[in-house]
VEXVEXVEX-334593 format. One record per atom (N, C-alpha, C, O): residue in three letters; y negated, z, x negated. Coordinates in nm, 2 decimals. Layout:
# residues N
ALA | Y | Z | X .
...
This chain:
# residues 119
UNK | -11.54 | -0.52 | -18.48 .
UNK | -11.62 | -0.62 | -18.43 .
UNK | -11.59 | -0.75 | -18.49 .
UNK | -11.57 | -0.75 | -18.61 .
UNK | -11.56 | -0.88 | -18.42 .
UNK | -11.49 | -0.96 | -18.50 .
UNK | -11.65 | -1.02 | -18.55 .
UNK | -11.76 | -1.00 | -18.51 .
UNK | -11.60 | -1.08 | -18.63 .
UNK | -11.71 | -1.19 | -18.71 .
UNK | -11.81 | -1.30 | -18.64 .
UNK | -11.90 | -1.34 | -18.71 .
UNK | -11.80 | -1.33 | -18.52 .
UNK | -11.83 | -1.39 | -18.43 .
UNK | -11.95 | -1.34 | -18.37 .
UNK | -12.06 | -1.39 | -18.36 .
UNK | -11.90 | -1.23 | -18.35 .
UNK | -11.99 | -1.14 | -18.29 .
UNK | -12.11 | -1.09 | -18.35 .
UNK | -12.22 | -1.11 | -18.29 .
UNK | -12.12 | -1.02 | -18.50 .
UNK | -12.19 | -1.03 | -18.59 .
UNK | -12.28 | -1.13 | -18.65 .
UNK | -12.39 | -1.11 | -18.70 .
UNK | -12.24 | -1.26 | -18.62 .
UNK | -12.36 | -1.37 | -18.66 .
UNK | -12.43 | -1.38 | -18.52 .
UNK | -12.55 | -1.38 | -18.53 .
UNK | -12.37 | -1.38 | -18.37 .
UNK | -12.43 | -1.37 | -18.27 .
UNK | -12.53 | -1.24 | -18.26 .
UNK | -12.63 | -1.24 | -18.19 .
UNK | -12.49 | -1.17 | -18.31 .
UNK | -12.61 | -1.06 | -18.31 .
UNK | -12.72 | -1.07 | -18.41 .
UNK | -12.84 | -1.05 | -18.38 .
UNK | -12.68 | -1.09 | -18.50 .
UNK | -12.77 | -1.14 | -18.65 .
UNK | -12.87 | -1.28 | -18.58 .
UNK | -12.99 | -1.28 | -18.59 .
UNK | -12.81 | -1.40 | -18.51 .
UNK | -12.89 | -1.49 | -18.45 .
UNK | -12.99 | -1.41 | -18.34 .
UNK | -13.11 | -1.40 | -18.34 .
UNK | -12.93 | -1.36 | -18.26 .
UNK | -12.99 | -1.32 | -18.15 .
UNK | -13.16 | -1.22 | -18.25 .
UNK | -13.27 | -1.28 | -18.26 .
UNK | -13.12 | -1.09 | -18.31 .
UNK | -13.21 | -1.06 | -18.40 .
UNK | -13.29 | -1.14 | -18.45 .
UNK | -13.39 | -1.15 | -18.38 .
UNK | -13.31 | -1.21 | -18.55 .
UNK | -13.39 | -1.32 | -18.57 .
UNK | -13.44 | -1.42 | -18.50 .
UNK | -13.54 | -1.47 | -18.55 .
UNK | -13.41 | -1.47 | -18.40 .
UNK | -13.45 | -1.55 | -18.32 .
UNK | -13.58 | -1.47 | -18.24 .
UNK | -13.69 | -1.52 | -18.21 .
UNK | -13.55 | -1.33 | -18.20 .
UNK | -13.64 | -1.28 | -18.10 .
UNK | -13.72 | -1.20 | -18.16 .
UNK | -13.82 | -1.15 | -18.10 .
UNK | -13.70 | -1.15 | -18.35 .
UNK | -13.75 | -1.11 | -18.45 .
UNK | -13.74 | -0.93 | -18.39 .
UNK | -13.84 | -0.86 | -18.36 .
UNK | -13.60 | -0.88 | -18.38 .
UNK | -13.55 | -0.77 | -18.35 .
UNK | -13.53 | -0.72 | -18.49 .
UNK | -13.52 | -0.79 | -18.59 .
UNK | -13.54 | -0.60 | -18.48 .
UNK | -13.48 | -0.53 | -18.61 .
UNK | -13.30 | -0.46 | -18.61 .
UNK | -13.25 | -0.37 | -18.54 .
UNK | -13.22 | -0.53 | -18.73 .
UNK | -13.08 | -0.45 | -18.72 .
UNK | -13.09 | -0.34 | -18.82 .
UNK | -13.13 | -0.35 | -18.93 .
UNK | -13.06 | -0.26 | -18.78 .
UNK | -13.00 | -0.12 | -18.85 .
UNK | -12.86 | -0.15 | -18.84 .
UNK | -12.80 | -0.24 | -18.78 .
UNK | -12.79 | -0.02 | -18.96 .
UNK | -12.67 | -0.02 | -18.97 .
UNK | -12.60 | 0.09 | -19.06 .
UNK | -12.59 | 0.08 | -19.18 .
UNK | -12.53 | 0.23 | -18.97 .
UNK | -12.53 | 0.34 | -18.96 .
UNK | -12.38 | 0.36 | -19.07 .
UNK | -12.32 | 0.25 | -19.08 .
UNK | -12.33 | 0.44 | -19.12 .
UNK | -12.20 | 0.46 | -19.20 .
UNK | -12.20 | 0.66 | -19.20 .
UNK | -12.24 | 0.75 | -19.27 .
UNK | -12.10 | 0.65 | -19.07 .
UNK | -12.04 | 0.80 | -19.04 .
UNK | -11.97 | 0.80 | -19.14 .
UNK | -11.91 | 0.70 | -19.19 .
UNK | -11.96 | 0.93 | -19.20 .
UNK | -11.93 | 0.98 | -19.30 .
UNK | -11.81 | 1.07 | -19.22 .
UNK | -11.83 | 1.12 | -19.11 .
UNK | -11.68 | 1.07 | -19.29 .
UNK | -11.59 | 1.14 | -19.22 .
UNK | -11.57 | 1.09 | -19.07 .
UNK | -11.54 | 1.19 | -19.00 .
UNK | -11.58 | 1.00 | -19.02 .
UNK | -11.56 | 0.96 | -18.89 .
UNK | -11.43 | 0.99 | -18.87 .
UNK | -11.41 | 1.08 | -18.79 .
UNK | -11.31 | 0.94 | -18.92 .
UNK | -11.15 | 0.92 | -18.91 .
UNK | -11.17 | 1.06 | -18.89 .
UNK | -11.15 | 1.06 | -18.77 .
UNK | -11.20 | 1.18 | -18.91 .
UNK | -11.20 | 1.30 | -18.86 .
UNK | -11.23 | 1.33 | -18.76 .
UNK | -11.20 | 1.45 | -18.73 .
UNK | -11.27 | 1.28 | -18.70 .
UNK | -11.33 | 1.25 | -18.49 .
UNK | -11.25 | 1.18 | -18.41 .
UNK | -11.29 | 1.15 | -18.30 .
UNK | -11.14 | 1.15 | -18.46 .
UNK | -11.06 | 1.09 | -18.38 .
UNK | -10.96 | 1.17 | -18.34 .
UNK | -11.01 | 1.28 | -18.34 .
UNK | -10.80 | 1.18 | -18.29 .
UNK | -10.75 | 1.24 | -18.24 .
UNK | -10.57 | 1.20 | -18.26 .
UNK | -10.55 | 1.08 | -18.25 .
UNK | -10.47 | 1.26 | -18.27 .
UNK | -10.37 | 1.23 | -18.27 .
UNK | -10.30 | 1.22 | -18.17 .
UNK | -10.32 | 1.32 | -18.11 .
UNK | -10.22 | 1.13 | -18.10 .
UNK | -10.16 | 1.06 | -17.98 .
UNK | -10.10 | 1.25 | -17.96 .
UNK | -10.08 | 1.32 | -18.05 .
UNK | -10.08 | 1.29 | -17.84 .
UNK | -10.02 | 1.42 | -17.81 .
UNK | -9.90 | 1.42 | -17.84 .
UNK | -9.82 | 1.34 | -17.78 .
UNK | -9.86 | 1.53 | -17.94 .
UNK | -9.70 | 1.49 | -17.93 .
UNK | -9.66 | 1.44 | -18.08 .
UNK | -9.57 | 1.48 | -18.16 .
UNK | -9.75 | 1.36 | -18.10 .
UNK | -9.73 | 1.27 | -18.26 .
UNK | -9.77 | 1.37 | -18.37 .
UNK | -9.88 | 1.44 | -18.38 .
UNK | -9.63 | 1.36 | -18.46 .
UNK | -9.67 | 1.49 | -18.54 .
UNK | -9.61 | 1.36 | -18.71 .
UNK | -9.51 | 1.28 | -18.73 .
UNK | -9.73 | 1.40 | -18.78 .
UNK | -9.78 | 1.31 | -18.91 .
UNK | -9.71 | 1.40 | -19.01 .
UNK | -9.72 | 1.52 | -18.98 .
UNK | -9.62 | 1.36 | -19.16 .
UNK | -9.69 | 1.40 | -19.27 .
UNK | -9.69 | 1.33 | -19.39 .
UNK | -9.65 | 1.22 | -19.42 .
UNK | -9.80 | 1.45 | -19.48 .
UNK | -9.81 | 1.39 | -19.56 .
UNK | -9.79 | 1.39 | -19.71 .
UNK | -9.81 | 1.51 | -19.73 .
UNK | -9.76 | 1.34 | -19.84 .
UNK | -9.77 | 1.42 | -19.95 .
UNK | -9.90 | 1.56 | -19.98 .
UNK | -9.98 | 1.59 | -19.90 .
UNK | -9.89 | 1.60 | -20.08 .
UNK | -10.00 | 1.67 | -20.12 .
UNK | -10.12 | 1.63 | -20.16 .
UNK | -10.10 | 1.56 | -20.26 .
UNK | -10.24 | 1.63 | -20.12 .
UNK | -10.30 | 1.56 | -20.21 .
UNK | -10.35 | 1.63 | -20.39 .
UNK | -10.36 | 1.75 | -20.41 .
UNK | -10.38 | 1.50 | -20.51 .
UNK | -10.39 | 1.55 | -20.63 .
UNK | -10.45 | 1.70 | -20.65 .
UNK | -10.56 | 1.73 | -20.61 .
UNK | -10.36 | 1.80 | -20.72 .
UNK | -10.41 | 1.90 | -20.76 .
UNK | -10.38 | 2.03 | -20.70 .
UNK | -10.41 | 2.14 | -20.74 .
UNK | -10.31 | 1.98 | -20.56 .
UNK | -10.19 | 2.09 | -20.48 .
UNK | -10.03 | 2.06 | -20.58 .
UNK | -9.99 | 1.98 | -20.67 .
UNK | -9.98 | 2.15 | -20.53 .
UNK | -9.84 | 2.20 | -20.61 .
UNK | -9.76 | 2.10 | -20.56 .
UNK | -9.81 | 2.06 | -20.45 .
UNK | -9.63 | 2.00 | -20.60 .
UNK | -9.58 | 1.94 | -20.53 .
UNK | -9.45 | 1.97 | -20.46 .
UNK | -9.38 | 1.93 | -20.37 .
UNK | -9.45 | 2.07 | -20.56 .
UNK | -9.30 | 2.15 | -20.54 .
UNK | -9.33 | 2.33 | -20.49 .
UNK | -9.42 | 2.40 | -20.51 .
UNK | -9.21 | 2.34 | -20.44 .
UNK | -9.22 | 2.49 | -20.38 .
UNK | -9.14 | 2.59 | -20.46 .
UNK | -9.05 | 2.54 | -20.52 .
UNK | -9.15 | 2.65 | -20.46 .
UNK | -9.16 | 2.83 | -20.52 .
UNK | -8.90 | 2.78 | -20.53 .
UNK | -8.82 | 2.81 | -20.61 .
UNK | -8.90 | 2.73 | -20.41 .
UNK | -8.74 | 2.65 | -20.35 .
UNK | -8.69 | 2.56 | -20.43 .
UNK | -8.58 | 2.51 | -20.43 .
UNK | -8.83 | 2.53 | -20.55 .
UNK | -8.77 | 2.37 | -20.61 .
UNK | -8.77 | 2.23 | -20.51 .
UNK | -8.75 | 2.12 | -20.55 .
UNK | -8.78 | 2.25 | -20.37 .
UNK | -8.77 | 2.17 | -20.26 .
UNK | -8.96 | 2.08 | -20.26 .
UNK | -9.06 | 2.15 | -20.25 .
UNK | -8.98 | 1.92 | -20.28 .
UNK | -9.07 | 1.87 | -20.26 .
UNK | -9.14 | 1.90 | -20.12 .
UNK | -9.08 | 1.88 | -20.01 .
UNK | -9.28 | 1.95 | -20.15 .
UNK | -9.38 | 2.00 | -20.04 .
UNK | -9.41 | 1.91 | -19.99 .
UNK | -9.40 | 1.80 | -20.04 .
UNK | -9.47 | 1.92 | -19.82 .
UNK | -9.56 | 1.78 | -19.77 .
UNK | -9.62 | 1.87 | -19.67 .
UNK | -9.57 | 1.98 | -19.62 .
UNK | -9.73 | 1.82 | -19.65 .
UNK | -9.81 | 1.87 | -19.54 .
UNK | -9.85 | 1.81 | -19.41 .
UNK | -9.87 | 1.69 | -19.43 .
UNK | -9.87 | 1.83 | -19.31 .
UNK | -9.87 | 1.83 | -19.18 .
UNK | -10.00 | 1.80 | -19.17 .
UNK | -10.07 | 1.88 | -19.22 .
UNK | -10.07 | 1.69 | -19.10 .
UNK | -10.16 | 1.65 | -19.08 .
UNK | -10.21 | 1.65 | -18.94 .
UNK | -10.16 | 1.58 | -18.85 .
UNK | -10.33 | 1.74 | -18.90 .
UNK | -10.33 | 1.78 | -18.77 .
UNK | -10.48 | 1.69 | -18.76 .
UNK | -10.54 | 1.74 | -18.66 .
UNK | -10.55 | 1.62 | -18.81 .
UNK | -10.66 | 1.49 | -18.80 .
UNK | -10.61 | 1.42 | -18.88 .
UNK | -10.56 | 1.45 | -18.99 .
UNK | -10.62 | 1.29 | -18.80 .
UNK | -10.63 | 1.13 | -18.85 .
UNK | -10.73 | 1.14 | -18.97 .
UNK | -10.84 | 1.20 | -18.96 .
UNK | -10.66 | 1.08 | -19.08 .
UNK | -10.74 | 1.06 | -19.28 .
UNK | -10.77 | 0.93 | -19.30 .
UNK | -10.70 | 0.83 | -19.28 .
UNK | -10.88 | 0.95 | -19.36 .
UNK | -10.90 | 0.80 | -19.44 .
UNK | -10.80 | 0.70 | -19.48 .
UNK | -10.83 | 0.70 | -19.60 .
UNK | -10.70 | 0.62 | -19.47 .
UNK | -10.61 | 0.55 | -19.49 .
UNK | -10.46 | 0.56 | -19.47 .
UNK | -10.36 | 0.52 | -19.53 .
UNK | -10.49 | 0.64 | -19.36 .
UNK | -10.39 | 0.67 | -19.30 .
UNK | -10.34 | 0.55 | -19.19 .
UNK | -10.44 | 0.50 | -19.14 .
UNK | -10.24 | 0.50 | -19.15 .
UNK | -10.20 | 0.39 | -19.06 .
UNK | -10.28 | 0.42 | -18.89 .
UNK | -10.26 | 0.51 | -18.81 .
UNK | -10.33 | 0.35 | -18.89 .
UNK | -10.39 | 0.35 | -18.75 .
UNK | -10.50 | 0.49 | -18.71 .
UNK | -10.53 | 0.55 | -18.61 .
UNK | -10.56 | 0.50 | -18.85 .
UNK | -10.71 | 0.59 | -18.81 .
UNK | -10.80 | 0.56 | -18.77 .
UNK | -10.84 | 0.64 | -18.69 .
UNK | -10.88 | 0.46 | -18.79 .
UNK | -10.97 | 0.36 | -18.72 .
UNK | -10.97 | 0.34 | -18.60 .
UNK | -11.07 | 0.33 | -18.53 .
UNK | -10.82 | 0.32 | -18.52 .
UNK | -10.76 | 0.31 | -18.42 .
UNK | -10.78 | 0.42 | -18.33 .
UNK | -10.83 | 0.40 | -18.22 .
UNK | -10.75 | 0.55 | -18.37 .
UNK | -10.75 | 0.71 | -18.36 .
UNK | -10.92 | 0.69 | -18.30 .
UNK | -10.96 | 0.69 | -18.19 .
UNK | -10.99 | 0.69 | -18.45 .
UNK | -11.13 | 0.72 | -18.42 .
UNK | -11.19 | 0.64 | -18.29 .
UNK | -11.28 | 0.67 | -18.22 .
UNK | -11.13 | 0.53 | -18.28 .
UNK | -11.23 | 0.42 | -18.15 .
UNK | -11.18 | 0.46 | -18.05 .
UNK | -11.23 | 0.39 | -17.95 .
UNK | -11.10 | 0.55 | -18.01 .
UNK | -11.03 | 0.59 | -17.88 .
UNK | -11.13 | 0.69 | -17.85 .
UNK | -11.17 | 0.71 | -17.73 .
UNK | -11.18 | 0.76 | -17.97 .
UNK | -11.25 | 0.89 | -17.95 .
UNK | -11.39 | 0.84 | -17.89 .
UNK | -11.44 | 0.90 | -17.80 .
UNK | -11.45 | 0.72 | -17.94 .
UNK | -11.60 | 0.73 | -17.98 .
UNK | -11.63 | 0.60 | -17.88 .
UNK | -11.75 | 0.56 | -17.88 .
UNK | -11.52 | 0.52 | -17.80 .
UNK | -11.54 | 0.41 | -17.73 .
UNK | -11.58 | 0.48 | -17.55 .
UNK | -11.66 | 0.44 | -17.47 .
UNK | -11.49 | 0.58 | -17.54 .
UNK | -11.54 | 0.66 | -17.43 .
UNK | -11.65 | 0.72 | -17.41 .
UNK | -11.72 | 0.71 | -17.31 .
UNK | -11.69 | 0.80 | -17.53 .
UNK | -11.84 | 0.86 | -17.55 .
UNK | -11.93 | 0.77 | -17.53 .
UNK | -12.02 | 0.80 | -17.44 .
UNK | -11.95 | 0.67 | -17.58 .
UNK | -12.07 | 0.57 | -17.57 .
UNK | -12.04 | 0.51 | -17.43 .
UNK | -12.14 | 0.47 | -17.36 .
UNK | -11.93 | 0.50 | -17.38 .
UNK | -11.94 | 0.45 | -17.24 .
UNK | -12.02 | 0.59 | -17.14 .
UNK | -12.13 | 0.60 | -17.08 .
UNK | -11.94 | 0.67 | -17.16 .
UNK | -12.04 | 0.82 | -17.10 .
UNK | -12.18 | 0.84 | -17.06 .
UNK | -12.23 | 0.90 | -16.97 .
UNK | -12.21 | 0.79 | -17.17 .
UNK | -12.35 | 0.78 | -17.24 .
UNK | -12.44 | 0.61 | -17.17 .
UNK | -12.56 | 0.57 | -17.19 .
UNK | -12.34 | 0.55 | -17.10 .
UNK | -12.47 | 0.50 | -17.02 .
UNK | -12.45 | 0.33 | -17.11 .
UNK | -12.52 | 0.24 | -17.09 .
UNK | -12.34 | 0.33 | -17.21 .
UNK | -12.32 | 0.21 | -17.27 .
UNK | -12.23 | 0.12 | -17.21 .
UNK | -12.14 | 0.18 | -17.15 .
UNK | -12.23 | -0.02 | -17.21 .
UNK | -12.16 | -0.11 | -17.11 .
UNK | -12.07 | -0.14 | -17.24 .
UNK | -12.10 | -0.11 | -17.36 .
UNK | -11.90 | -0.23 | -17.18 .
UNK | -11.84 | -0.27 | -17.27 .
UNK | -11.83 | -0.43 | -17.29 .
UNK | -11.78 | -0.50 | -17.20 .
UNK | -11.88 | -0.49 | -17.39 .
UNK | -11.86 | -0.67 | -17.35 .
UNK | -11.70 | -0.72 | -17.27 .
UNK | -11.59 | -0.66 | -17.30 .
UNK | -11.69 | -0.78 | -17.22 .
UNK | -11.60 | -0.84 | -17.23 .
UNK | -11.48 | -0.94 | -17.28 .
UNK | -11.37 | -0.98 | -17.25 .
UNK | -11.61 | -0.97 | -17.40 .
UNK | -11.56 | -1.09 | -17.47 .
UNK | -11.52 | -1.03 | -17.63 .
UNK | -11.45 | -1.10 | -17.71 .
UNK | -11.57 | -0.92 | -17.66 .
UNK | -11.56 | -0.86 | -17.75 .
UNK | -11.55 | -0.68 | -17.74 .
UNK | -11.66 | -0.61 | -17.77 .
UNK | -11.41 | -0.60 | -17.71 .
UNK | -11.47 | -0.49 | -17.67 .
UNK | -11.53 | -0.37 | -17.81 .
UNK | -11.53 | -0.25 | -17.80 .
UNK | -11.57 | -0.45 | -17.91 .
UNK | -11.65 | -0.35 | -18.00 .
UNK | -11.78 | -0.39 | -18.02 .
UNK | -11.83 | -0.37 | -18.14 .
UNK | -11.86 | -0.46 | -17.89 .
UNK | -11.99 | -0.43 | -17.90 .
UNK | -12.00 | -0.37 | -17.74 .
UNK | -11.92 | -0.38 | -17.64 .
UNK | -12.12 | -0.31 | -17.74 .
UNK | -12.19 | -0.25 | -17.67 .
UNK | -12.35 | -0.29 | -17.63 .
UNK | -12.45 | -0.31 | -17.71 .
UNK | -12.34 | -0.28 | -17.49 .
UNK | -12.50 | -0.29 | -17.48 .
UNK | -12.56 | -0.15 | -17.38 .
UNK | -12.48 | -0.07 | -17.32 .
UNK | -12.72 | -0.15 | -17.38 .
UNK | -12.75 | -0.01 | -17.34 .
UNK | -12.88 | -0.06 | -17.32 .
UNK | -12.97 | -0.08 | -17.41 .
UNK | -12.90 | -0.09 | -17.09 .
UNK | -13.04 | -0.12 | -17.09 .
UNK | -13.10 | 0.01 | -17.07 .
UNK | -13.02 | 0.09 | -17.11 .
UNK | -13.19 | 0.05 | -17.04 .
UNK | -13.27 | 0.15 | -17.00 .
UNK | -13.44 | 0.10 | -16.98 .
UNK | -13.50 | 0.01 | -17.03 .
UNK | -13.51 | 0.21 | -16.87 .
UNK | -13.63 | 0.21 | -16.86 .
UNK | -13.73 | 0.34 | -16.91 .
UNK | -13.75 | 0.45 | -16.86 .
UNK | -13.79 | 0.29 | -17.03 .
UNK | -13.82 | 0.45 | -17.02 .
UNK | -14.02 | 0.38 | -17.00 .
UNK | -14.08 | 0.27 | -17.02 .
UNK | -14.05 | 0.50 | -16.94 .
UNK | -14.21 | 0.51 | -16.89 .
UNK | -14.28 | 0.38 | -16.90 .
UNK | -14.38 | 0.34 | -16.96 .
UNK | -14.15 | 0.32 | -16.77 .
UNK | -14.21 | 0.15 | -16.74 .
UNK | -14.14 | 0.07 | -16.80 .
UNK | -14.08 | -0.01 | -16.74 .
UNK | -14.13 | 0.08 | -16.92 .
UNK | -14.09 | -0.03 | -17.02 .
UNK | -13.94 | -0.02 | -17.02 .
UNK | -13.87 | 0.09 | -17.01 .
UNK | -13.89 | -0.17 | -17.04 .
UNK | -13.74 | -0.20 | -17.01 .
UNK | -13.75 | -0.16 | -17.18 .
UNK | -13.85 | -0.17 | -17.25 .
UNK | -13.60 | -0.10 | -17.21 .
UNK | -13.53 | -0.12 | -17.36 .
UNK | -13.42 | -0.15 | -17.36 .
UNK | -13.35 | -0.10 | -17.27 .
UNK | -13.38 | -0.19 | -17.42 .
UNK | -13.22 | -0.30 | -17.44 .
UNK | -13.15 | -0.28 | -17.62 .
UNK | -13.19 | -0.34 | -17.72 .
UNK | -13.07 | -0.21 | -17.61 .
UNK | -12.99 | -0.18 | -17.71 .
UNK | -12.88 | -0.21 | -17.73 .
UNK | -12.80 | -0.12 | -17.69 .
UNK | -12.81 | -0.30 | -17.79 .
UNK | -12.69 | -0.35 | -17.85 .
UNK | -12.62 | -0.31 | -18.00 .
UNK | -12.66 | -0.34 | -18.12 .
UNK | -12.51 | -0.25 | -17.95 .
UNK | -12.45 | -0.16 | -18.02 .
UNK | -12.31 | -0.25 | -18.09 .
UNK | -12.21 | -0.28 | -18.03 .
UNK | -12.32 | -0.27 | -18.19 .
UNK | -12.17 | -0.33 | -18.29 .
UNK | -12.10 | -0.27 | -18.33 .
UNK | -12.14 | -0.20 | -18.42 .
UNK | -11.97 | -0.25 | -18.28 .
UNK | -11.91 | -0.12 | -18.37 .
UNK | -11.78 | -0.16 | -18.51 .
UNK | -11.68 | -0.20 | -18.47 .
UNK | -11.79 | -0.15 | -18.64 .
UNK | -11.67 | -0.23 | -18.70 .
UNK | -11.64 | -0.15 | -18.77 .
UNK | -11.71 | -0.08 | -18.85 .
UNK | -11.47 | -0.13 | -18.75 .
UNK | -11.40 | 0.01 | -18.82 .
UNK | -11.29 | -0.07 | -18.92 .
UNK | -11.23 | -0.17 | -18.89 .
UNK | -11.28 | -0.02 | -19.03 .
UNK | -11.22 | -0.07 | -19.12 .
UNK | -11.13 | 0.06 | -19.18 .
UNK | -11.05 | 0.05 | -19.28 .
């Protein structure tokens, strides 16, 4: 979500005396997905063997996108930008990592705007 966007939401909030929340998936980059075909690897991580039984340096194969891995963030919003559209959420146009979400429930309009910022 660029920065723009975030004070426009933070004004809009205060102005109309809305409340922000703000959610932190744990393991998210695990929810994302590897392009088909694209095959990753990696060292071991600390406290696996680095070497094999061959004397030959080990690496492992990465079948989910990792925390700091090149283009995981990327991975994950491919995953999770579809679902929230599924789900009845609109995409800005001016920013596509916010989201909004009207709905009517028993009469009453509700209006949900959703920020999404992957780092």
């Amino acid at each position: 979500m660029r920065a723009t966007s975030l004070r426009t939401l933070a004004s809009l909030a205060a102005r109309r005396g809305l409340s922000m929340q703000r959610w932190n998936f744990l393991a998210a980059y695990l929810q994302g997905e590897l392009e088909p075909g694209e095959v990753v690897y990696c060292h071991p991580p600390p406290g696996y063997e680095n070497t094999g039984s061959d004397g030959r340096t080990r690496v492992c194969r990465v079948v989910k996108p990792v925390y700091g891995m090149a283009e995981a963030d990327r991975r994950w919003q491919r995953s999770l930008f579809p679902w929230l559209i599924s789900w009845g959420f609109k995409q800005s146009h001016s920013d596509p990592c916010v989201f909004t979400c009207n709905k009517t429930i028993d009469g009453s309009s509700h209006s949900l705007i959703l920020g999404c910022f992957l780092q």
